[in-house]
Backbone of each chain as nested JSON, in Angstrom:
{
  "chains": [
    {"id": "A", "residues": [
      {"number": 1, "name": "UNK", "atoms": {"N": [34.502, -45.948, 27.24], "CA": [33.89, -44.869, 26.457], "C": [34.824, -43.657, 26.434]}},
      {"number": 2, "name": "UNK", "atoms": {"N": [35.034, -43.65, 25.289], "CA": [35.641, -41.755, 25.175], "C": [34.926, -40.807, 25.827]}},
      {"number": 3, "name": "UNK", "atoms": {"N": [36.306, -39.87, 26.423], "CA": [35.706, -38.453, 27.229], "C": [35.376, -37.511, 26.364]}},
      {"number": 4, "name": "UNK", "atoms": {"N": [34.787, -37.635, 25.138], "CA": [34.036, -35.865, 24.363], "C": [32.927, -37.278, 24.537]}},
      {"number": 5, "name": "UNK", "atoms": {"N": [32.997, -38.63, 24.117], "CA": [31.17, -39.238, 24.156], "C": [30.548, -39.072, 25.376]}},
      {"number": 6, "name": "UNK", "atoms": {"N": [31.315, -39.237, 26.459], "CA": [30.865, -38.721, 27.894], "C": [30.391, -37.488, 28.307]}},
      {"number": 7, "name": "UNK", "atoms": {"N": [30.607, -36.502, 27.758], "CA": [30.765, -35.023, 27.615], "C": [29.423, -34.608, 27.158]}},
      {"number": 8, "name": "UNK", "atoms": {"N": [29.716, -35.293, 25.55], "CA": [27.891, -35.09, 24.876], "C": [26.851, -35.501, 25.437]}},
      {"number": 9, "name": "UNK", "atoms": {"N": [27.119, -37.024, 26.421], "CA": [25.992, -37.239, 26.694], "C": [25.577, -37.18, 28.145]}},
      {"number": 10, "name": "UNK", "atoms": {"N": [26.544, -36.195, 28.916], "CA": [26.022, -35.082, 29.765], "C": [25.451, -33.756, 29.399]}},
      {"number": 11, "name": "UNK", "atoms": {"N": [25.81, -33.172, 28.051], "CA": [25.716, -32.138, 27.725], "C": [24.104, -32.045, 27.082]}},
      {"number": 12, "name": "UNK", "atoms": {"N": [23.705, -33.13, 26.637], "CA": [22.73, -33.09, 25.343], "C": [21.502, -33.029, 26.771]}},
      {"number": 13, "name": "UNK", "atoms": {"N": [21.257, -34.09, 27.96], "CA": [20.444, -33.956, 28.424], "C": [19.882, -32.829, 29.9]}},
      {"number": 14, "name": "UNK", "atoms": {"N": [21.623, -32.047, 29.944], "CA": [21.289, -30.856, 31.108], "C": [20.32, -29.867, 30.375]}},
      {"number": 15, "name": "UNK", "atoms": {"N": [20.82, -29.368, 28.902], "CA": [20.216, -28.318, 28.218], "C": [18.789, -28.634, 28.45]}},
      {"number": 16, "name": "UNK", "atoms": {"N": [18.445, -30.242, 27.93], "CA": [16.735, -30.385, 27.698], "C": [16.054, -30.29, 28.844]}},
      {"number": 17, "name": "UNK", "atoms": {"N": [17.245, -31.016, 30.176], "CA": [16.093, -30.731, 31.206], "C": [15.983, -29.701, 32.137]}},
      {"number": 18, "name": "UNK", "atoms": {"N": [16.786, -28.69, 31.606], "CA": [16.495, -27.119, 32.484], "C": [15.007, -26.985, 32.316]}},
      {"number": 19, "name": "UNK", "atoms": {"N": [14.543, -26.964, 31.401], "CA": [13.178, -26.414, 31.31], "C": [12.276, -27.095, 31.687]}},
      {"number": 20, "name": "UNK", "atoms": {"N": [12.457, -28.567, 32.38], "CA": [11.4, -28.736, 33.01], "C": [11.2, -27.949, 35.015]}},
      {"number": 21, "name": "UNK", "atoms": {"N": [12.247, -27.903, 34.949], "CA": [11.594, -27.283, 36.229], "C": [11.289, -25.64, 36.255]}},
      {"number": 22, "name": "UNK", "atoms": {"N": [11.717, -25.169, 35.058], "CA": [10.694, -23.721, 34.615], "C": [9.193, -24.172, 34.471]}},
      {"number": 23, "name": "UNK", "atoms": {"N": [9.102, -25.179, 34.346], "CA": [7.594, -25.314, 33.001], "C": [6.625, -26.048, 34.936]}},
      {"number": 24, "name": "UNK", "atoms": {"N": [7.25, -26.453, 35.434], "CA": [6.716, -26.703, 37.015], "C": [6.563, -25.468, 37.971]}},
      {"number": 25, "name": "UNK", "atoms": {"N": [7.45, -24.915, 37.48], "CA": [7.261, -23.718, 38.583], "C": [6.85, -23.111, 38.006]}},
      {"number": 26, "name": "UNK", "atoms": {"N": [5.971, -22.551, 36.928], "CA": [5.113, -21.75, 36.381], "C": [4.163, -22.444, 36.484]}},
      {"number": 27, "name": "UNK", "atoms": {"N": [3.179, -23.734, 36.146], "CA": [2.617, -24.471, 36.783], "C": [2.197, -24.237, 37.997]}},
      {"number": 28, "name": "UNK", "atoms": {"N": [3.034, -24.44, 38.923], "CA": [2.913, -23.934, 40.209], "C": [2.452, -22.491, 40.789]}},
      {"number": 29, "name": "UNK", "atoms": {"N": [3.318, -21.197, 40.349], "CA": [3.2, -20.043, 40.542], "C": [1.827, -19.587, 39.981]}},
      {"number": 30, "name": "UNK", "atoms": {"N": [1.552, -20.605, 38.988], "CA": [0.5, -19.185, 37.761], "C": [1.027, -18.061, 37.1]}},
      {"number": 31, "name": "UNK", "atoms": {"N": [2.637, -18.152, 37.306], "CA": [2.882, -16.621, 36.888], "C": [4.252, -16.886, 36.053]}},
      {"number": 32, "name": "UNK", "atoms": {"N": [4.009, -16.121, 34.575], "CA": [5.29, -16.38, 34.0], "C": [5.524, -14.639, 33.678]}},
      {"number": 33, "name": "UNK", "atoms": {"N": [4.807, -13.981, 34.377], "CA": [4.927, -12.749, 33.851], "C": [6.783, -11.955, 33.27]}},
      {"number": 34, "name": "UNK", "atoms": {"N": [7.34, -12.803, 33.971], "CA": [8.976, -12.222, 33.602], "C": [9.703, -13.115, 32.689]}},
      {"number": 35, "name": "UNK", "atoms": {"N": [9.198, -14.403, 32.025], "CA": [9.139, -14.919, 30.996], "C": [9.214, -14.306, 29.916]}},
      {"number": 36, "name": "UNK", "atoms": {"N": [10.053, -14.068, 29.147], "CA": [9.42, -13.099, 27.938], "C": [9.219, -13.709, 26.655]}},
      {"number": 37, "name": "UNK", "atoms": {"N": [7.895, -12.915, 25.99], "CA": [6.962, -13.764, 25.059], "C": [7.879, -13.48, 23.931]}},
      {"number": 38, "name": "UNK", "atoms": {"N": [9.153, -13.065, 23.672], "CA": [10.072, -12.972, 22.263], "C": [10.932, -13.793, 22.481]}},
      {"number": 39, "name": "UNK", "atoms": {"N": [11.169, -14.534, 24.032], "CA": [12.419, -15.1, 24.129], "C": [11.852, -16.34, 23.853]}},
      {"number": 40, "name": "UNK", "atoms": {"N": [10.155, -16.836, 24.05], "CA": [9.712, -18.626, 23.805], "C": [9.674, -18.453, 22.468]}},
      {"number": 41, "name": "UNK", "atoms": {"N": [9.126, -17.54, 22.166], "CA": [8.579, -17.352, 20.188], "C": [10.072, -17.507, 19.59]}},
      {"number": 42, "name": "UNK", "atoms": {"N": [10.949, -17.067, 19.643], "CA": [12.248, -16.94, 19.354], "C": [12.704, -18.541, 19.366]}},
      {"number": 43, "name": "UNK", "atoms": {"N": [13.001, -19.055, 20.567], "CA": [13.239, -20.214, 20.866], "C": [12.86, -21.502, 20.401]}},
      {"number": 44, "name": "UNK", "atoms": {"N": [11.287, -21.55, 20.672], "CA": [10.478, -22.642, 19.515], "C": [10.921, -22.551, 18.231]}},
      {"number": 45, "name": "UNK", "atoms": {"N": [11.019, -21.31, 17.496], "CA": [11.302, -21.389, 16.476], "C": [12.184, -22.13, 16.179]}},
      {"number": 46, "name": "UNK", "atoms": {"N": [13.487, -21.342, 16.774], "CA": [14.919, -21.67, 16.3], "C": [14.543, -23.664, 16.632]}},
      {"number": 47, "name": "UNK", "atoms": {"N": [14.099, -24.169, 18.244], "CA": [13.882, -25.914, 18.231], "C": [13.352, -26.274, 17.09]}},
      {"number": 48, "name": "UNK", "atoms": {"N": [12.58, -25.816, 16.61], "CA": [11.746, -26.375, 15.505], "C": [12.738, -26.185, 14.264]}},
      {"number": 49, "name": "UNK", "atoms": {"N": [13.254, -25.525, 14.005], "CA": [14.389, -25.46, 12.791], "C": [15.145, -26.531, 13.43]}},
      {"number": 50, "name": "UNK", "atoms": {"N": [16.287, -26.749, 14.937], "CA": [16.9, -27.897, 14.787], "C": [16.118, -29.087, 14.559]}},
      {"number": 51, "name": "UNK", "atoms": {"N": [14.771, -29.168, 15.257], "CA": [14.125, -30.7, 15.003], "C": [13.883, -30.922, 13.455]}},
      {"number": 52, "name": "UNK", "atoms": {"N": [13.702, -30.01, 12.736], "CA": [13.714, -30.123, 11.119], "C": [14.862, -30.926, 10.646]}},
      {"number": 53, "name": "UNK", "atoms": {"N": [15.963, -30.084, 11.111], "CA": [17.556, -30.396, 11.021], "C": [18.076, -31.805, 11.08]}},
      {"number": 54, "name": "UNK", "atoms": {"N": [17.498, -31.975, 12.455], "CA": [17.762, -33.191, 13.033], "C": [17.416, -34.493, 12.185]}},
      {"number": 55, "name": "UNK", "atoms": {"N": [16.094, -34.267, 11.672], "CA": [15.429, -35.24, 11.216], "C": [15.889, -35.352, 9.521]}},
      {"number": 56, "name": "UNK", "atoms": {"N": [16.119, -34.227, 9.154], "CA": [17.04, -34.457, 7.634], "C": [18.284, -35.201, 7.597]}},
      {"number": 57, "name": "UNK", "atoms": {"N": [18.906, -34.878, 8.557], "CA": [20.173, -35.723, 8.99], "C": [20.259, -37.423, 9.602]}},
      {"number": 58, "name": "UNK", "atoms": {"N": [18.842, -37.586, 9.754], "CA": [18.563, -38.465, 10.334], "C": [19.203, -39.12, 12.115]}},
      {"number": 59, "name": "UNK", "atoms": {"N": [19.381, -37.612, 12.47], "CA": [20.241, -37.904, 13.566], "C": [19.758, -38.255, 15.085]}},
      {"number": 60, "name": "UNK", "atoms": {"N": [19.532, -39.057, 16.017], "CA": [18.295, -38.967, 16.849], "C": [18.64, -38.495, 17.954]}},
      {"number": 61, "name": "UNK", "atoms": {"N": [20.137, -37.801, 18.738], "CA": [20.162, -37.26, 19.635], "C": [19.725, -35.686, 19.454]}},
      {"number": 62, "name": "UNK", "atoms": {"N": [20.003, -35.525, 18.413], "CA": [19.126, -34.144, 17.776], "C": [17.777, -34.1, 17.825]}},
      {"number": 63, "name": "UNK", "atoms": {"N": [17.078, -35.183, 17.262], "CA": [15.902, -34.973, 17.492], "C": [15.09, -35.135, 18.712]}},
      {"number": 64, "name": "UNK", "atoms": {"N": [15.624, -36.122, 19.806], "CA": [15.273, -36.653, 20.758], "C": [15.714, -35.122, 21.904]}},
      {"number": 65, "name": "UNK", "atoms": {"N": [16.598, -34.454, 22.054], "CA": [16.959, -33.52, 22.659], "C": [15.993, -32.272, 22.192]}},
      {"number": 66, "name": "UNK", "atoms": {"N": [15.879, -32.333, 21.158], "CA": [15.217, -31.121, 20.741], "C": [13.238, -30.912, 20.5]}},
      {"number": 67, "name": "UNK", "atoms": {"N": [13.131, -32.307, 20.654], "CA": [11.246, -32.687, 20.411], "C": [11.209, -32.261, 21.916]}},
      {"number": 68, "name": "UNK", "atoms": {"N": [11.96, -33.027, 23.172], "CA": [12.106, -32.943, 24.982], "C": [11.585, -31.157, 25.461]}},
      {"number": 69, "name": "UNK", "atoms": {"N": [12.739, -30.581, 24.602], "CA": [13.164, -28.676, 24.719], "C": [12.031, -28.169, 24.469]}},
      {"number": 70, "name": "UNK", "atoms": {"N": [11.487, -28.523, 22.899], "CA": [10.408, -27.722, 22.223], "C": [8.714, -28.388, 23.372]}},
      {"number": 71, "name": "UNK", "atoms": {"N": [8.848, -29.077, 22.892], "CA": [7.769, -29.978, 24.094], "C": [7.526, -29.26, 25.296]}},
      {"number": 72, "name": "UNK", "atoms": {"N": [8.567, -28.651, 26.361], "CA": [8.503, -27.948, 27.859], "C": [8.434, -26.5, 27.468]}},
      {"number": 73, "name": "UNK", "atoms": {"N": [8.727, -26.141, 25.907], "CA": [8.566, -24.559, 25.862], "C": [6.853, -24.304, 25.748]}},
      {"number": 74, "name": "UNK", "atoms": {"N": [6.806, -25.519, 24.862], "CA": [5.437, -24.67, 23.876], "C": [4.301, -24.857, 25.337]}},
      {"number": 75, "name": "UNK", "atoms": {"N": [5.133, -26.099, 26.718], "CA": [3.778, -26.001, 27.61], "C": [4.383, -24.367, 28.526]}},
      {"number": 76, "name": "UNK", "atoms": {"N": [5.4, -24.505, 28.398], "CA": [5.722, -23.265, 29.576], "C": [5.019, -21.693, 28.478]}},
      {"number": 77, "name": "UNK", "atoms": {"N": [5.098, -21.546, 27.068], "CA": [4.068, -20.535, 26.646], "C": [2.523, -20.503, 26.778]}},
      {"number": 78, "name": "UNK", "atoms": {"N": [2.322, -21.835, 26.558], "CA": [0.634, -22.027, 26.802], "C": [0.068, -21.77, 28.331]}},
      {"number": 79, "name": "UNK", "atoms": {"N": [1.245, -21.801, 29.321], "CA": [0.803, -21.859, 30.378], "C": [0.883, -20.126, 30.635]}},
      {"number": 80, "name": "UNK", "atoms": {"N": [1.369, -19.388, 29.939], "CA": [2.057, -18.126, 30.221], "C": [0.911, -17.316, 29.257]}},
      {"number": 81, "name": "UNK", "atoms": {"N": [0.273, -17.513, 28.188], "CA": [-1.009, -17.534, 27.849], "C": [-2.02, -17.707, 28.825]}},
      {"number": 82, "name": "UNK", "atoms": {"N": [-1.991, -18.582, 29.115], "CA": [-3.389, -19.039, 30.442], "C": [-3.302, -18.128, 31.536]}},
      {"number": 83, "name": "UNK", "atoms": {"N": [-2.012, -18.068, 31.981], "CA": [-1.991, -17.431, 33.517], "C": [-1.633, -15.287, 33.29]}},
      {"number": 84, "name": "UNK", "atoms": {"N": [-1.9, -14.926, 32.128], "CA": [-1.638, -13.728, 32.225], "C": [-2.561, -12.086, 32.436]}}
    ]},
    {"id": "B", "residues": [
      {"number": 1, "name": "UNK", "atoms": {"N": [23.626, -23.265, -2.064], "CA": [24.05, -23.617, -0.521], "C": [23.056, -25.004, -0.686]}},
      {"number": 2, "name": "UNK", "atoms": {"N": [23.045, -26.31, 0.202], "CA": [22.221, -27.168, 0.442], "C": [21.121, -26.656, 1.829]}},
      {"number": 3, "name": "UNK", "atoms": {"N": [20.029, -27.269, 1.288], "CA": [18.608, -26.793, 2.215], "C": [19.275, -26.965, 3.639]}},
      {"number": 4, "name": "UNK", "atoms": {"N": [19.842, -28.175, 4.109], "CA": [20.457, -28.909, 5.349], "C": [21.043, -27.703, 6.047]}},
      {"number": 5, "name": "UNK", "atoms": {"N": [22.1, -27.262, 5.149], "CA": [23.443, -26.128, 5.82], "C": [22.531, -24.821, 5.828]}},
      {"number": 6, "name": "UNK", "atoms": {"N": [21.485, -24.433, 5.454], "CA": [20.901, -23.132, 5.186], "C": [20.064, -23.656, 6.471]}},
      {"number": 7, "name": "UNK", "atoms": {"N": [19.251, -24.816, 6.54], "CA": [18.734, -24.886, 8.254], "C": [19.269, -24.727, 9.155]}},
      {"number": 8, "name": "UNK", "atoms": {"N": [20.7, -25.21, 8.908], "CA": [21.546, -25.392, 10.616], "C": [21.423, -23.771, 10.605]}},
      {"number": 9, "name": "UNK", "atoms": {"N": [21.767, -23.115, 9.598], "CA": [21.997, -21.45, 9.657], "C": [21.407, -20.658, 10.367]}},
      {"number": 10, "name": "UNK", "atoms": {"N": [20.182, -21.181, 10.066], "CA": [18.868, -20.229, 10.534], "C": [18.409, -21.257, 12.374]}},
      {"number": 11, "name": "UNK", "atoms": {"N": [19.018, -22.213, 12.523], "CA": [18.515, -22.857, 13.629], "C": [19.305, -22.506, 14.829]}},
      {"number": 12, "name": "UNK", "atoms": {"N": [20.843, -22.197, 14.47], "CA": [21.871, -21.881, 15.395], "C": [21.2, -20.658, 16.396]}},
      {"number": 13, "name": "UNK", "atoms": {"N": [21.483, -19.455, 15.312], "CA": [21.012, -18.007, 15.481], "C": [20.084, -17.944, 16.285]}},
      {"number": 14, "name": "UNK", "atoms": {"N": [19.082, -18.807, 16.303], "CA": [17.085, -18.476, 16.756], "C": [17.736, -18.993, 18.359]}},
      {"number": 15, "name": "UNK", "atoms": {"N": [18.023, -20.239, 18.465], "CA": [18.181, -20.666, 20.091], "C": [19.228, -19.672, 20.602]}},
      {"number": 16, "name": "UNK", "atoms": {"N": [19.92, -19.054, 19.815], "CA": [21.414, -18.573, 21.129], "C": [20.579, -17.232, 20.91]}},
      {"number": 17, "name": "UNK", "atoms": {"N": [19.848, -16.432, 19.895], "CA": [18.897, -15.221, 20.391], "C": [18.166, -14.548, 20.961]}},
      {"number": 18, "name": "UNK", "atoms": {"N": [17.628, -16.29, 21.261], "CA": [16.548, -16.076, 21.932], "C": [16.414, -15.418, 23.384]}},
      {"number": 19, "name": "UNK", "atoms": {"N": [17.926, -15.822, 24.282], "CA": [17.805, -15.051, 25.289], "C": [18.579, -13.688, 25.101]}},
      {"number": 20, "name": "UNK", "atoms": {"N": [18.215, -13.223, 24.142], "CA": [18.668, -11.872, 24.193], "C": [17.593, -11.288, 24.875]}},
      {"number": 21, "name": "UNK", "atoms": {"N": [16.293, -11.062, 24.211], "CA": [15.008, -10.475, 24.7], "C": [14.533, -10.817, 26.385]}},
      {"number": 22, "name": "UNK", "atoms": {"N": [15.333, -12.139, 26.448], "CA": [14.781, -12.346, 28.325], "C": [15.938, -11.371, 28.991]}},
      {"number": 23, "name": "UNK", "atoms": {"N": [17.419, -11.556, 28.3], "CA": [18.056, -10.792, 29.39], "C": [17.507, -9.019, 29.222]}},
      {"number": 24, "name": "UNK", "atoms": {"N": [17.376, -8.745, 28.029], "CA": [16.963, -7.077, 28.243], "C": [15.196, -6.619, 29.134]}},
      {"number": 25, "name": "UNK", "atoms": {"N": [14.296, -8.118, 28.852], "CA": [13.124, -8.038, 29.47], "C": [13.654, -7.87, 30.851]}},
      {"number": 26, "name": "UNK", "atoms": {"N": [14.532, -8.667, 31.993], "CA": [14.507, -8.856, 33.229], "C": [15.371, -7.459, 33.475]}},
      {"number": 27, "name": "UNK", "atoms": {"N": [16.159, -6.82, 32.858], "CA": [17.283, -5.536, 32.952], "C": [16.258, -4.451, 33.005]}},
      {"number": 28, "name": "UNK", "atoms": {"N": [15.24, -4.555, 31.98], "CA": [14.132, -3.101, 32.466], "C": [13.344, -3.318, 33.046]}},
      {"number": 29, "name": "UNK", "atoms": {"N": [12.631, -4.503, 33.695], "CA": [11.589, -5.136, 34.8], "C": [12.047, -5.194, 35.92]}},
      {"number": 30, "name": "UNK", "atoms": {"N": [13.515, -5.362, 36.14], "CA": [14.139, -5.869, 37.181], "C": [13.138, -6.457, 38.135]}},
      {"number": 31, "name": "UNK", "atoms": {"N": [12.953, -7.387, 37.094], "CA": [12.429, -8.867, 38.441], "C": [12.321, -10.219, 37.122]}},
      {"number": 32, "name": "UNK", "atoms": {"N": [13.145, -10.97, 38.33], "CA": [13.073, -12.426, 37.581], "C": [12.898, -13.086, 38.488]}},
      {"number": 33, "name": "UNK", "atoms": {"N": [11.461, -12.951, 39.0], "CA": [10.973, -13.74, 39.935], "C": [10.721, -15.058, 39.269]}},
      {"number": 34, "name": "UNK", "atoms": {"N": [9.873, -14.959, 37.982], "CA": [9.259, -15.833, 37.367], "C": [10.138, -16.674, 37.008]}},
      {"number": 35, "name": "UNK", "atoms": {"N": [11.64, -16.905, 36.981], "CA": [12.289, -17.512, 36.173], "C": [12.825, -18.535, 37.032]}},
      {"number": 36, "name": "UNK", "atoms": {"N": [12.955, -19.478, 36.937], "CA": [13.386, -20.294, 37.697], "C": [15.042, -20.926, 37.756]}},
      {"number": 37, "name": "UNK", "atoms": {"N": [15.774, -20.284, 39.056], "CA": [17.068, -20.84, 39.407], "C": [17.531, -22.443, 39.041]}},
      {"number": 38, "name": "UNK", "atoms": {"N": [16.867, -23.249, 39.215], "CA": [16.975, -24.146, 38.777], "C": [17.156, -24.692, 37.067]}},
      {"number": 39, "name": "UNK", "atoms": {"N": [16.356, -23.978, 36.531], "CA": [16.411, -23.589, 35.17], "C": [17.796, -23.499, 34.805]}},
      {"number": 40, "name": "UNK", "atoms": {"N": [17.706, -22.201, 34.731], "CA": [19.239, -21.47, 35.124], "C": [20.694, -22.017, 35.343]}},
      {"number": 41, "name": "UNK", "atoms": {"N": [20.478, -22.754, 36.601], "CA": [21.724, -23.205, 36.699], "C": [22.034, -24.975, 35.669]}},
      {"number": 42, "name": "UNK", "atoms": {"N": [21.441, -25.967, 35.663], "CA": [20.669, -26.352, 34.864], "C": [21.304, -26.315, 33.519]}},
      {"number": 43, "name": "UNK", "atoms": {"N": [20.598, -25.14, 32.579], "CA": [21.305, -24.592, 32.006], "C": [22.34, -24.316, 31.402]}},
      {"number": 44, "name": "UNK", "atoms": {"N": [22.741, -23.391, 32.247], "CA": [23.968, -23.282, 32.242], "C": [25.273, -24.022, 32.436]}},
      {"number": 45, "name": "UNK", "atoms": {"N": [25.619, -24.899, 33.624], "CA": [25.687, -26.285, 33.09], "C": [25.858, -27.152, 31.524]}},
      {"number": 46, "name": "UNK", "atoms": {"N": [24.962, -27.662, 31.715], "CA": [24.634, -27.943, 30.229], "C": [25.469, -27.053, 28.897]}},
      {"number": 47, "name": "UNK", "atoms": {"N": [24.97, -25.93, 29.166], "CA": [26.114, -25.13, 28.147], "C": [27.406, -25.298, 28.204]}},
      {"number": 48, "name": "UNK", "atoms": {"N": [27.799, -25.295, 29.239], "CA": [29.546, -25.226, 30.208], "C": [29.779, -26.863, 29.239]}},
      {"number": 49, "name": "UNK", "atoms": {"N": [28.861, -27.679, 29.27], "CA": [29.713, -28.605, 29.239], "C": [30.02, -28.732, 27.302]}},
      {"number": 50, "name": "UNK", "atoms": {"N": [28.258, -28.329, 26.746], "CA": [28.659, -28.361, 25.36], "C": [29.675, -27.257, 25.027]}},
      {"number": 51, "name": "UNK", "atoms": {"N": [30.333, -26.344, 25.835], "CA": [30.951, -25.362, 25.04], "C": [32.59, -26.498, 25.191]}},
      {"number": 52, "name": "UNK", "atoms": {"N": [32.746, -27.168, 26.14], "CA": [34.063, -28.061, 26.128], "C": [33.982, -29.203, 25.121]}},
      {"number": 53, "name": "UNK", "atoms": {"N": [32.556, -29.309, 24.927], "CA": [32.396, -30.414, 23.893], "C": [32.921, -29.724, 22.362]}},
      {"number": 54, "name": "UNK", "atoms": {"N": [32.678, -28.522, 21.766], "CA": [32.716, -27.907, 20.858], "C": [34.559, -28.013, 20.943]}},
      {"number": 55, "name": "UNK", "atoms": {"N": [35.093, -27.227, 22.12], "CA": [36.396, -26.987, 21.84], "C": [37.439, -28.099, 21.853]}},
      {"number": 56, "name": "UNK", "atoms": {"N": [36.828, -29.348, 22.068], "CA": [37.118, -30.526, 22.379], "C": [37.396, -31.147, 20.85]}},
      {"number": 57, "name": "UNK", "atoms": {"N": [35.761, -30.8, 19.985], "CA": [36.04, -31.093, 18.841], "C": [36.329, -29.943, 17.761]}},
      {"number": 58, "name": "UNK", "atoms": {"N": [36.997, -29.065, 18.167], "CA": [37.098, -27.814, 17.286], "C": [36.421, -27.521, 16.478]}},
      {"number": 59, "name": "UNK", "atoms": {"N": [34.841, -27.425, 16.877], "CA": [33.725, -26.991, 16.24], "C": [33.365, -25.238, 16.43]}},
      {"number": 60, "name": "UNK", "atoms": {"N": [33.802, -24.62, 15.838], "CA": [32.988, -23.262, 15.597], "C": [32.077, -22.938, 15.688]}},
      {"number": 61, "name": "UNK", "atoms": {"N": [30.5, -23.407, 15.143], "CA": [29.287, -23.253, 15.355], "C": [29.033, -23.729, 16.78]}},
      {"number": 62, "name": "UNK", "atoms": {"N": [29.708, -25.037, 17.283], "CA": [28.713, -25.251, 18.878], "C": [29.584, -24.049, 19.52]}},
      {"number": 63, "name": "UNK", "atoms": {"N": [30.68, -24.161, 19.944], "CA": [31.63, -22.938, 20.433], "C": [30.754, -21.533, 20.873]}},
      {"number": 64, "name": "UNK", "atoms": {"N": [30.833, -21.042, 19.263], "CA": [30.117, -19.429, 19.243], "C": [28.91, -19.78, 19.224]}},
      {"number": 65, "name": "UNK", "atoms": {"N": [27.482, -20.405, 19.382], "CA": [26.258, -21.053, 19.399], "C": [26.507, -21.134, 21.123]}},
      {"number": 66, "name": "UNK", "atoms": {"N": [26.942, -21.388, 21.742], "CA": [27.013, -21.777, 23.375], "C": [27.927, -20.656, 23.971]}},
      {"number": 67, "name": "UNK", "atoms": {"N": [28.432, -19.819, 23.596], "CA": [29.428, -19.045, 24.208], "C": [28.433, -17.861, 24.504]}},
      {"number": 68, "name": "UNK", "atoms": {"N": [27.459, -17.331, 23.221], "CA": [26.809, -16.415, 23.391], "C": [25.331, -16.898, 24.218]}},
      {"number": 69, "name": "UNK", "atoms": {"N": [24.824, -17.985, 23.975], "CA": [24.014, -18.352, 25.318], "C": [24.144, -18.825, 26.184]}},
      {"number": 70, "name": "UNK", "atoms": {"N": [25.577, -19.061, 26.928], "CA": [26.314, -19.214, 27.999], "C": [26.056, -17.3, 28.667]}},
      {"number": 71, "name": "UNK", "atoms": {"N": [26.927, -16.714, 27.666], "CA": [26.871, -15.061, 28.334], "C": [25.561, -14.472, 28.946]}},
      {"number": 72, "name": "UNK", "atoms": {"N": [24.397, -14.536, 27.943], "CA": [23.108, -14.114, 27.997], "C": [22.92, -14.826, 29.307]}},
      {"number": 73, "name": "UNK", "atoms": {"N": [22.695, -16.381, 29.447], "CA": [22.052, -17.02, 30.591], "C": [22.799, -16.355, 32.01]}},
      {"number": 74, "name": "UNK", "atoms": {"N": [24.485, -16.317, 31.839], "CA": [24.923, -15.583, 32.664], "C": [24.582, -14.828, 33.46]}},
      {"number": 75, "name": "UNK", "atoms": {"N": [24.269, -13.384, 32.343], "CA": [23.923, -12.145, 32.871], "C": [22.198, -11.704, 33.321]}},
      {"number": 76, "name": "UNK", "atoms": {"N": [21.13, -13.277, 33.099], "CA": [20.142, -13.278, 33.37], "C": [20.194, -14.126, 34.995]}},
      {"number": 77, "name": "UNK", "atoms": {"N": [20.964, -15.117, 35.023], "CA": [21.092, -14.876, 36.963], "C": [21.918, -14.119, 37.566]}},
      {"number": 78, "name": "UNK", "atoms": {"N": [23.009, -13.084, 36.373], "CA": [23.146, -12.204, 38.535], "C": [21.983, -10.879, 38.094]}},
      {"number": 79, "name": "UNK", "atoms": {"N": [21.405, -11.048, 37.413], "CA": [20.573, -10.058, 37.261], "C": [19.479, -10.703, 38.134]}},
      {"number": 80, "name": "UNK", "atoms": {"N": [18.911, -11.851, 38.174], "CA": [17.639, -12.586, 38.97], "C": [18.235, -12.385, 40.416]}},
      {"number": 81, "name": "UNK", "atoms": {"N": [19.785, -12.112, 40.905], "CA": [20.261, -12.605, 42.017], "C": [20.289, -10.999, 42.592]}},
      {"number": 82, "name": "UNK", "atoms": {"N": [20.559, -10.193, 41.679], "CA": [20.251, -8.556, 41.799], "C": [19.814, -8.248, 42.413]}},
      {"number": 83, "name": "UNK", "atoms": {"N": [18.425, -8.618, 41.498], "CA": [16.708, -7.869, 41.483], "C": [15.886, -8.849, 42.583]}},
      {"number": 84, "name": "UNK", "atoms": {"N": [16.558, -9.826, 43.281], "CA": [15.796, -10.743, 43.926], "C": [14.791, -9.776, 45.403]}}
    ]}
  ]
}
């Protein structure tokens, strides 16, 4: 395997899975109070424009990386809703 | 312009923006308790590696798309490491 295919496909799944252990430890804490509600609103958005993207292109590490991202935001806002 | 290239447009911008508002939220709160290190490093990571992936393939958009949410994520852990 080529070293940039090796690269991407370290790269594509660190980004998606940072946010699960935000979306646990808010879970956990109850508290996203230093979360900020412009930086998820901001964020979903922009995922939801690449998963649009993705899916026009028909491309599935795009979409598969980016449904993972949007998926742990919209629970880490709902949870930041609940616990505030 | 095609709908496709006018999405990537608007999709780039929204994710690398988005932590603009967390790093200025945690700079006047000074506390990023809520945020999780793991996240973070994670993260960042992940960025580190797509920004070699970009310069690897002399892509401009991943490059400047990861360079500026490489910086932001940056300056949101020594700010968490600060304010701890």
């Amino acid at each position: 395997m080529e070293f940039i295919t090796i690269l991407g496909l370290l790269a594509a799944p660190s980004t998606t899975s940072a946010f699960l252990p935000q979306m646990l430890k808010t879970w956990q804490s109850k508290s996203a109070k230093d979360v900020s509600y412009l930086m998820l609103i901001t964020f979903i958005s922009g995922l939801s424009l690449w998963l649009i993207y993705g899916i026009y292109l028909k491309s599935l590490p795009i979409i598969l990386a980016n449904s993972f991202t949007l998926f742990f935001n919209l629970i880490i806002l709902w949870l930041k809703i609940r616990y505030r």
